[in-house]
Backbone and ligand atoms as CSV (ligand in chain L), in Angstrom:
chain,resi,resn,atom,element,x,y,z
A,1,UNK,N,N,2.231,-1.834,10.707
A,1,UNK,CA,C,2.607,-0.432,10.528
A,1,UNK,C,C,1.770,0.189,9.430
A,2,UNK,N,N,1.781,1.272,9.306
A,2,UNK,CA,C,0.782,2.256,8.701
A,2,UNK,C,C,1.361,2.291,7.133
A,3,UNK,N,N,1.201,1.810,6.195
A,3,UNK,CA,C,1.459,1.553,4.462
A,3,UNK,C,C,1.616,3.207,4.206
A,4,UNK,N,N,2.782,4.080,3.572
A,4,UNK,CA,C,2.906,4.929,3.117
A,4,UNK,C,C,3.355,4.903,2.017
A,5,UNK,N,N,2.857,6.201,1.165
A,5,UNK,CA,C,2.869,5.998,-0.629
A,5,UNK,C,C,4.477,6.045,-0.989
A,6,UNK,N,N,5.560,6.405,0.112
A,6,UNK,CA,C,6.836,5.717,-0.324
A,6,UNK,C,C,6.983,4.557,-0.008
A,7,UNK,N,N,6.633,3.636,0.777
A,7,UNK,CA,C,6.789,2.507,1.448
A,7,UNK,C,C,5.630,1.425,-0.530
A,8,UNK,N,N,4.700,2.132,-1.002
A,8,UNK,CA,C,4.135,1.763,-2.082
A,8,UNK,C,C,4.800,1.845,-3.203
A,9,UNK,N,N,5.755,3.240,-3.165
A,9,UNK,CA,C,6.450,3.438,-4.563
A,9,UNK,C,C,7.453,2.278,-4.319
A,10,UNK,N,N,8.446,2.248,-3.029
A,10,UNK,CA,C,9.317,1.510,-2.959
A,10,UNK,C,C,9.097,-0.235,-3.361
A,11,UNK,N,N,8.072,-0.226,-2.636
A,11,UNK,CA,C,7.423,-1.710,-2.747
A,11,UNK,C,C,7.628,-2.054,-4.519
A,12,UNK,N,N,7.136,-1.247,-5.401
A,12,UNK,CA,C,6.654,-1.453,-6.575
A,12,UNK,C,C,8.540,-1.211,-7.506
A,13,UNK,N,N,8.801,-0.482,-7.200
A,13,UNK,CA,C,10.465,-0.265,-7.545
A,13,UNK,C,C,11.076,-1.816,-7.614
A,14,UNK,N,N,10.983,-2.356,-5.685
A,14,UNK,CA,C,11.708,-3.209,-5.460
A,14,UNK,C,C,11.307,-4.402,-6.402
A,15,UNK,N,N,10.180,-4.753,-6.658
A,15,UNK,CA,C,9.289,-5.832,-7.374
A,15,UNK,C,C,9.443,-5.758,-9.056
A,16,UNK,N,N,9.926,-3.908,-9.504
A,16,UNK,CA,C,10.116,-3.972,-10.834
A,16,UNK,C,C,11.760,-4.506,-10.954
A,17,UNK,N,N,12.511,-4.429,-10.613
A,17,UNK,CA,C,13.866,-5.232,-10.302
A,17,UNK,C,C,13.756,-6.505,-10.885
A,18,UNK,N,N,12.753,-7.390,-10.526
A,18,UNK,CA,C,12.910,-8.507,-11.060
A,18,UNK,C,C,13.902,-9.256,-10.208
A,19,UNK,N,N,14.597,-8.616,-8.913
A,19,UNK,CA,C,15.672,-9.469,-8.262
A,19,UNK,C,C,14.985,-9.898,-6.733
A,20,UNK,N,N,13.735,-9.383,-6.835
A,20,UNK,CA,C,12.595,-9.600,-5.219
A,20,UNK,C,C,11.725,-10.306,-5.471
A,21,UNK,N,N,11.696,-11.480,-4.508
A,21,UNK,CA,C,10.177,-11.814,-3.946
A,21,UNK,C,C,9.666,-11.249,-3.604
A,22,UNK,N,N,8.600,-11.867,-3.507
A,22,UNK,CA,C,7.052,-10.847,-2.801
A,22,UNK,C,C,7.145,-11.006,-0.824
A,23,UNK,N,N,8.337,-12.297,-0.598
A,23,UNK,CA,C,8.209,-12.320,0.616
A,23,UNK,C,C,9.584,-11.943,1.352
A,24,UNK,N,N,10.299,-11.663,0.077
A,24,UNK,CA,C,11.566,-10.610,0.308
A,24,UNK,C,C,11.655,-9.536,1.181
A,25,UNK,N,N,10.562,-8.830,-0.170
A,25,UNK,CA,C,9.902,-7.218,-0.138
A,25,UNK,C,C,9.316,-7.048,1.128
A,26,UNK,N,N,8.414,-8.029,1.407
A,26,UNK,CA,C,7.615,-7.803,2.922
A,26,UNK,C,C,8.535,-7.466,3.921
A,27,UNK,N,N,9.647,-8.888,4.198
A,27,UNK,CA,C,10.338,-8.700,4.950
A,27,UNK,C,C,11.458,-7.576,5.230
A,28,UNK,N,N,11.937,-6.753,3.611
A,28,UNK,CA,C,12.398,-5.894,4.326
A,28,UNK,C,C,11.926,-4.444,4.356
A,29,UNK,N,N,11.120,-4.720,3.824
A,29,UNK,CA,C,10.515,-3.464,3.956
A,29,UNK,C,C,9.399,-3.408,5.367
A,30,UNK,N,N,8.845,-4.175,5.944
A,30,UNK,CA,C,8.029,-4.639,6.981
A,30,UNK,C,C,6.786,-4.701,6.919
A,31,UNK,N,N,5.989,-4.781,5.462
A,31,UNK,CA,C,4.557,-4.648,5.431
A,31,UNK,C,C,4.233,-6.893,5.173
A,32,UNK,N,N,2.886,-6.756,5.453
A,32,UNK,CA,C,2.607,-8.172,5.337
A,32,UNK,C,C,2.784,-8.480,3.731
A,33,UNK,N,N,2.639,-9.827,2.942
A,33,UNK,CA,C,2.652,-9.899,1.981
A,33,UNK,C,C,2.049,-9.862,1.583
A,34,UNK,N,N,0.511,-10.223,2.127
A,34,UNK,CA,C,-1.388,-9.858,1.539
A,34,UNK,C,C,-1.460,-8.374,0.601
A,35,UNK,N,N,-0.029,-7.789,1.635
A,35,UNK,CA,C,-0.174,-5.832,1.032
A,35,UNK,C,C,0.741,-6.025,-0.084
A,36,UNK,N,N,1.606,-6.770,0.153
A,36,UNK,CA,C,2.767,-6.585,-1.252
A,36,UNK,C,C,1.952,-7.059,-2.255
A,37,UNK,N,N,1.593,-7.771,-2.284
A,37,UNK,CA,C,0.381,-8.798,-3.602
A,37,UNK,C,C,-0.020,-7.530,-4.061
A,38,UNK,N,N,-0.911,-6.992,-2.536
A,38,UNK,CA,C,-1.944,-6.149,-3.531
A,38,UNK,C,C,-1.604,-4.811,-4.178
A,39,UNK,N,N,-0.340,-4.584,-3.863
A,39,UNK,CA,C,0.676,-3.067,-4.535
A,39,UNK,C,C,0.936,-3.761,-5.808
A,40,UNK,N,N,1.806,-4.794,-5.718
A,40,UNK,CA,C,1.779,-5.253,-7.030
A,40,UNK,C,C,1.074,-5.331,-8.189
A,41,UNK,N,N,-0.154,-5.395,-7.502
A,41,UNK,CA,C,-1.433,-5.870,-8.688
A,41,UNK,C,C,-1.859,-4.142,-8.892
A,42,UNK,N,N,-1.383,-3.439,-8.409
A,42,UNK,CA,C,-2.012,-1.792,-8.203
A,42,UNK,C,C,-3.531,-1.712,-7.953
A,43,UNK,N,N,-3.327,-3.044,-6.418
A,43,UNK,CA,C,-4.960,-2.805,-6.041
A,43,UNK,C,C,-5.077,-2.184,-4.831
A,44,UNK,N,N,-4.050,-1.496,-4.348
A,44,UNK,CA,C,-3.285,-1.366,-2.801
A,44,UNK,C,C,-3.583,0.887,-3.055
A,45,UNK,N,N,-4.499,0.941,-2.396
A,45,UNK,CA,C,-4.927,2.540,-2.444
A,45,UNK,C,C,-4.728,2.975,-0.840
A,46,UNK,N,N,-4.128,3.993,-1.174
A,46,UNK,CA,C,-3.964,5.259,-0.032
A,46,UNK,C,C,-3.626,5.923,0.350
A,47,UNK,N,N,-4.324,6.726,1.329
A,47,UNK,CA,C,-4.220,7.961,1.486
A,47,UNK,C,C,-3.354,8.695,1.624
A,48,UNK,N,N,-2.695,9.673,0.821
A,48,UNK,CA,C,-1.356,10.086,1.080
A,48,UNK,C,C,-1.859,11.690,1.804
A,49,UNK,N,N,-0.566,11.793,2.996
A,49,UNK,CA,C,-0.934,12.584,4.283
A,49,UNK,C,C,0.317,13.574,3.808
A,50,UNK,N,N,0.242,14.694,4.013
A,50,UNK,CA,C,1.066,15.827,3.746
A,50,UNK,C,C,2.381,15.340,4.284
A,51,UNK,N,N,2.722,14.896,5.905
A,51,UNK,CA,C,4.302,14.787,5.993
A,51,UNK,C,C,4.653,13.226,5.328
A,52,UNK,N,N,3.374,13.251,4.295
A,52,UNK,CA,C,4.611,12.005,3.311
A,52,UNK,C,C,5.333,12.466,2.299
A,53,UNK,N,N,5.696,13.581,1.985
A,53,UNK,CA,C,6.519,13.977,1.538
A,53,UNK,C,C,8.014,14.123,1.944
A,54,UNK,N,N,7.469,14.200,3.174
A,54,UNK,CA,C,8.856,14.280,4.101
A,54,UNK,C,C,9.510,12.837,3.384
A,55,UNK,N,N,8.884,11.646,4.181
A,55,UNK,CA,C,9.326,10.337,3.785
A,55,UNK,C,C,9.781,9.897,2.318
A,56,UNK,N,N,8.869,10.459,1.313
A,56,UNK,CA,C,9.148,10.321,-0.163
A,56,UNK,C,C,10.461,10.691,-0.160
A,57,UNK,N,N,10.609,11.709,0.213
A,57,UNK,CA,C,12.402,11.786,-0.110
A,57,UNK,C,C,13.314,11.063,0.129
A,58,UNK,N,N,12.949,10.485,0.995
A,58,UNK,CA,C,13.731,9.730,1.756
A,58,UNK,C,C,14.239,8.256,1.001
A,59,UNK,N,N,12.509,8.436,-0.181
A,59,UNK,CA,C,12.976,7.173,-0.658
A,59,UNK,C,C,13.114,7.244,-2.484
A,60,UNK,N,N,13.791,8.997,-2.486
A,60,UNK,CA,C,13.924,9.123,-3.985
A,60,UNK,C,C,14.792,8.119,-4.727
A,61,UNK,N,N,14.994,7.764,-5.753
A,61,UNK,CA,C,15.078,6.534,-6.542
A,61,UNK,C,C,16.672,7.340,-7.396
A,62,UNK,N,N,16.499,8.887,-7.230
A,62,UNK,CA,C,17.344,9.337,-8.111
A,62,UNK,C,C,18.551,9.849,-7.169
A,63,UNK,N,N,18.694,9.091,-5.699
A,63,UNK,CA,C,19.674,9.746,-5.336
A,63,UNK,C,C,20.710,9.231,-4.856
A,64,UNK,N,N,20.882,7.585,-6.110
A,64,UNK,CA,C,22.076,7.109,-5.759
A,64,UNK,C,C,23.560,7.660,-6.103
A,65,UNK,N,N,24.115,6.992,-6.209
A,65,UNK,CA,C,24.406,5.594,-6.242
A,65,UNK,C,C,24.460,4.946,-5.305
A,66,UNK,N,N,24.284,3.597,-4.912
A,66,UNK,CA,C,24.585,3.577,-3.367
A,66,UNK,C,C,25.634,3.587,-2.592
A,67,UNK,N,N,26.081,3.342,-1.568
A,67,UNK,CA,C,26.839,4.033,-1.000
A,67,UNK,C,C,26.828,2.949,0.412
A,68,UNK,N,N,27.769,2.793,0.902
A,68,UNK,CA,C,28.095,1.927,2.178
A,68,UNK,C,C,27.541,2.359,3.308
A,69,UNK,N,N,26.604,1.987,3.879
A,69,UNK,CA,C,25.694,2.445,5.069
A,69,UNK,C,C,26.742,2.095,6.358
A,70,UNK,N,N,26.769,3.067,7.158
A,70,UNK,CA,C,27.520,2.984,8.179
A,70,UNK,C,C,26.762,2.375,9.077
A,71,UNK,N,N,25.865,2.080,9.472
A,71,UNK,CA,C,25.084,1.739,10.544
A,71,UNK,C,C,24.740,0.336,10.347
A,72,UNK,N,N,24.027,-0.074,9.048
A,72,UNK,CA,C,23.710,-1.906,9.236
A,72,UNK,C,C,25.221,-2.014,7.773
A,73,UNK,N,N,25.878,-1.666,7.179
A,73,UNK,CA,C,26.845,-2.133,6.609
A,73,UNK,C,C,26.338,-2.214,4.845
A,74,UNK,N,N,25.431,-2.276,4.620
A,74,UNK,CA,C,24.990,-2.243,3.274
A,74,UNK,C,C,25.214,-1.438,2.205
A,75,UNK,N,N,25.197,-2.174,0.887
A,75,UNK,CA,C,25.221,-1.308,-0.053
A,75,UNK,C,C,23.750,-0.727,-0.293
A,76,UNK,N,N,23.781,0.882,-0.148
A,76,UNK,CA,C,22.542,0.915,-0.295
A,76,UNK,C,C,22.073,2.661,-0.536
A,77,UNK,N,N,21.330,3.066,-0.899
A,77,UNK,CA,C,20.897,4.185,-1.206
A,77,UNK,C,C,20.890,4.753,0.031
A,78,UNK,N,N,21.465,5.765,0.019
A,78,UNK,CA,C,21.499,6.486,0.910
A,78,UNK,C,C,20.475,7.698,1.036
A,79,UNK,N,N,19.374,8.308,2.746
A,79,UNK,CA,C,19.660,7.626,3.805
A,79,UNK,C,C,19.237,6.215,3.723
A,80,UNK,N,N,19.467,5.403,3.841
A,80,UNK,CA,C,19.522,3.584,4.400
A,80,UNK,C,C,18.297,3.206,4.513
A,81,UNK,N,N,17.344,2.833,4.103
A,81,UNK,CA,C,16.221,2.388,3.700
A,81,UNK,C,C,15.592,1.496,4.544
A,82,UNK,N,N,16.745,0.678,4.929
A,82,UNK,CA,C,16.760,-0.535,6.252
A,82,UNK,C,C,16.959,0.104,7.503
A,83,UNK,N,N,17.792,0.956,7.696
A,83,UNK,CA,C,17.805,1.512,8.771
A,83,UNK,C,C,16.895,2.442,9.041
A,84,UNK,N,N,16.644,3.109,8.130
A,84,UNK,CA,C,14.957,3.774,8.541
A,84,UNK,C,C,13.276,2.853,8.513
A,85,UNK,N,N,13.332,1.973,8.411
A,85,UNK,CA,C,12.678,1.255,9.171
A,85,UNK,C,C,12.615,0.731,9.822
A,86,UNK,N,N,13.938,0.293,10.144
A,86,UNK,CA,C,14.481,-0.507,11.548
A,86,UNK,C,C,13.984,1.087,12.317
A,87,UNK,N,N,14.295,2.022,12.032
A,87,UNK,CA,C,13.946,3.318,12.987
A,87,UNK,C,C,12.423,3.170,13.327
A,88,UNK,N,N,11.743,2.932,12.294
A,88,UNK,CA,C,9.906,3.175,12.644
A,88,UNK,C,C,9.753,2.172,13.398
A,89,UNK,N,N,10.542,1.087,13.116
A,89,UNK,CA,C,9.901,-0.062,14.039
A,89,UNK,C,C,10.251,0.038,15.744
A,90,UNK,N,N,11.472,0.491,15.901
A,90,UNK,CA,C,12.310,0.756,17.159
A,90,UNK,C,C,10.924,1.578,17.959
A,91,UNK,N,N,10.415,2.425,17.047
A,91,UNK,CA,C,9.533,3.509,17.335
A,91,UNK,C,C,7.843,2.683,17.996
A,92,UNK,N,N,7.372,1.967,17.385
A,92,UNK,CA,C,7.110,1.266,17.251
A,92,UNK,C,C,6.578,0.804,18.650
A,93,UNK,N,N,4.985,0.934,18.976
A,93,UNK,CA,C,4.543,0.489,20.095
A,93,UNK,C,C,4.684,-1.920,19.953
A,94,UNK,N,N,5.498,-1.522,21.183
A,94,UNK,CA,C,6.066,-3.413,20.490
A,94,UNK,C,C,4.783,-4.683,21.064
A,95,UNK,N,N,4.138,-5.342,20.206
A,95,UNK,CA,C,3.276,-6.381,20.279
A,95,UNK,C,C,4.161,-7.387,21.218
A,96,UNK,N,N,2.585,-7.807,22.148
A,96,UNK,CA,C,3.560,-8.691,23.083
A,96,UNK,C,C,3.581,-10.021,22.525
A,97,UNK,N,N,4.617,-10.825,22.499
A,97,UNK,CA,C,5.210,-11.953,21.794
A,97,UNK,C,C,4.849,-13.060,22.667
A,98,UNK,N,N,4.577,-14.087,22.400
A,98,UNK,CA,C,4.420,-15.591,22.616
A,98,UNK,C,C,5.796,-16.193,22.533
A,99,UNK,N,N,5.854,-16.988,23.629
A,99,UNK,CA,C,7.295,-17.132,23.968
A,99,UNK,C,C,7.276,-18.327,24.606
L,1,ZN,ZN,ZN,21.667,0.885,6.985
C-alpha cells in the first residue's frame, strides 16, 4: 500500500510509546517493516499529496481519549485506526495468494 505522511506520523507516535515493536507497528498498521525501520531512523521521505490531509485527521493524536470502537471492539482513538485500514485494505486490489 501507498506510505502516507499519517500512516508516517502514526508509525513514529506508535514507536515513541515505547509499548511497539517494529513488527507490531507493521502489522497493524500494514506497511512492511524494511519501511518501519526506515521511519524510525527518519530515513523514510514522502511525498505528501493534498487529500492527505483528509487522512491526517483522521489520525490526529489530540482527539482522544479513546473510546470503544464499535466495529473491531477496541480501545481506541476514535475514528478506529484499525478499522480504517482494514477499510484501505478491503479497498484494496487483492494479490493472488499461494495456497
Ligand atoms: Zn475498530
Amino acid at each position: 500500500m501507498r506510505v502516507t505522511k499519517p500512516l508516517v506520523d502514526e508509525t513514529q507516535r506508535l514507536w515513541a510509546t515505547g509499548q511497539w515493536s517494529q513488527r507490531q507497528i507493521s502489522r497493524y498498521l500494514g506497511i512492511c517493516r524494511a519501511t518501519v525501520r526506515l521511519i524510525i531512523l527518519g530515513k523514510y521521505t514522502i511525498r505528501i499529496r493534498e487529500n492527505d490531509e483528509q487522512q491526517a485527521a483522521m489520525f490526529d493524536p489530540e482527539a482522544g481519549p479513546p473510546e470503544h470502537c464499535p466495529t473491531c471492539g477496541g480501545m481506541v482513538y476514535m475514528p478506529c485506526h484499525l478499522c480504517y485500514i482494514r477499510g484501505l485494505k478491503s479497498r484494496a486490489i487483492p494479490l493472488r495468494r499461494a495456497s
